[in-house]
N, C-alpha and C positions, 0 to 999 in steps of 0.2 A: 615489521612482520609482513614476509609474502604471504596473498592468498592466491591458490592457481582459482581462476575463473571457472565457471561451470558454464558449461554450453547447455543449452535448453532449444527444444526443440519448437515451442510458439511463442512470438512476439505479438504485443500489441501496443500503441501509442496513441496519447491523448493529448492535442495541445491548444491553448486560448490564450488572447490575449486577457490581463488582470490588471485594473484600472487601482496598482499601487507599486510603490519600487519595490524591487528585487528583494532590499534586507527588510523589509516590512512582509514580502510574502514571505521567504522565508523562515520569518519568525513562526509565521501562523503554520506554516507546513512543518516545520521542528518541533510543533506542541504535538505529540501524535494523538495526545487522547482529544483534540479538536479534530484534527487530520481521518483519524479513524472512525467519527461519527456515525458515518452511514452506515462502517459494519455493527455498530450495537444497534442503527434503529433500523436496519433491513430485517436485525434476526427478530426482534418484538415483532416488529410488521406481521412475520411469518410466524408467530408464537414459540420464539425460540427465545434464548438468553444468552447472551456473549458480555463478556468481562476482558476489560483491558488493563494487563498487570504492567508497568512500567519499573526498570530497574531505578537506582538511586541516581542515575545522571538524566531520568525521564526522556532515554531515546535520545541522548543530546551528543553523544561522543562515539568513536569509534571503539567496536566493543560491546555498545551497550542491547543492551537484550530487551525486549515485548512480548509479550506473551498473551494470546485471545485464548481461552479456554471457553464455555458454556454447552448447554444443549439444544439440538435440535431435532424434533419428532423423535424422542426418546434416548438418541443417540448422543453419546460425551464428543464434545469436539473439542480438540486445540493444536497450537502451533504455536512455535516460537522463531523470531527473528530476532536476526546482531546486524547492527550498521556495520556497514563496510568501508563506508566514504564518506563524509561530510566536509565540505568545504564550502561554509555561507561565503557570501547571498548566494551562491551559485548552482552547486550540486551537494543531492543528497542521495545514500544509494544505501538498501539493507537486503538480505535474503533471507531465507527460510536456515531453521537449523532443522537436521534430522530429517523427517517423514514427517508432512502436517496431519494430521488425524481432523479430517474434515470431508464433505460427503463429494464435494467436485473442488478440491484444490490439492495440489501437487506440488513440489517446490516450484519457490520462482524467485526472482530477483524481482526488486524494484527500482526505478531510479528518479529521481527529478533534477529536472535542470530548468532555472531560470533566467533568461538574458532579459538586460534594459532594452525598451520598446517605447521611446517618445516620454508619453508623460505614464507610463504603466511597464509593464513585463509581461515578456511570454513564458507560459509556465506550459512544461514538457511534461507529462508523467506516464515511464513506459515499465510495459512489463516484460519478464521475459520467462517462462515458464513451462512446466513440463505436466501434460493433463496428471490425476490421480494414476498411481500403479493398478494394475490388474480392472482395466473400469473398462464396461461396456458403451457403445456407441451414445447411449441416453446422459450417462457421466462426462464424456468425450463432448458432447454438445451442451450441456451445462457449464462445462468447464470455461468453455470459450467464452458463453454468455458472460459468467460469473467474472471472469480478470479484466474483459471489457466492460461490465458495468462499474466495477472498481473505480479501472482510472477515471471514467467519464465521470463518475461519482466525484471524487476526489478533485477534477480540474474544477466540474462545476460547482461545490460547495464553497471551493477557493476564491472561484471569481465572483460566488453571489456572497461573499462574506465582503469584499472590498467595492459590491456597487453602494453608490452615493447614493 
């Protein structure tokens, strides 16, 4: 199955070294209800609620579908993403399906890529994204914050789950 590529208009990248081989972070990056952590305990933090639906192959194949739904400050939120690429240990990549119904997120692609690094792995995680439709400057600078706390989120829960 071809898919044409979606261009997006902001990029952002995050990368660390992670003191475990490649198909061991992989693994723990392929688990996405581990992976997605920080977004169910950023939205309690903020007295919100988000829920991570996983289809029956749990984000593990090409095709497979996740879904964040919950609320925050009154407001219903969700999105839905399908992998687009998986090829352990190495790269894994999924995007948004449709219009996310979220208060500063827009579609976006994600991707990871891990190479061996000695006795450990660097582990890449970028995004590539287009702010919300129709948002003002205030949504526009949220926006930014929000996909760069993402990845940093995600490099570092990754690397602080495999320190000794």
């Amino acid at each position: 199955m071809h898919r044409e590529t979606k261009q997006y208009g902001k990029h952002f990248e995050e990368s660390s070294f992670v003191g475990a081989p490649a198909q061991i972070v992989y693994d723990y990056i392929d688990d996405h209800s581990r992976f997605y952590s920080h977004v169910i305990k950023f939205s309690r933090i903020l007295g919100g609620r988000m829920n991570l639906r996983l289809d029956d192959s749990g984000g593990r194949s090409v095709g497979s579908r996740i879904r964040l739904s919950g609320k925050f400050l009154g407001k219903s939120l969700s999105l839905e993403e399908v992998i687009t690429r998986r090829e352990p240990p190495r790269v894994k990549a999924w995007e948004t399906v449709g219009v996310p119904k979220f208060l500063v997120v827009g579609q976006y692609q994600m991707s990871i890529r891990i190479e061996p690094s000695g006795n450990g792995s660097i582990l890449r995680v970028a995004i590539d994204y287009d702010p919300p439709a129709n948002s003002g400057w205030l949504r526009l600078l949220f926006s930014r914050f929000y996909m760069k706390l993402c990845a940093k989120e995600m490099v570092k829960a990754t690397r602080g789950h495999f320190k000794s």
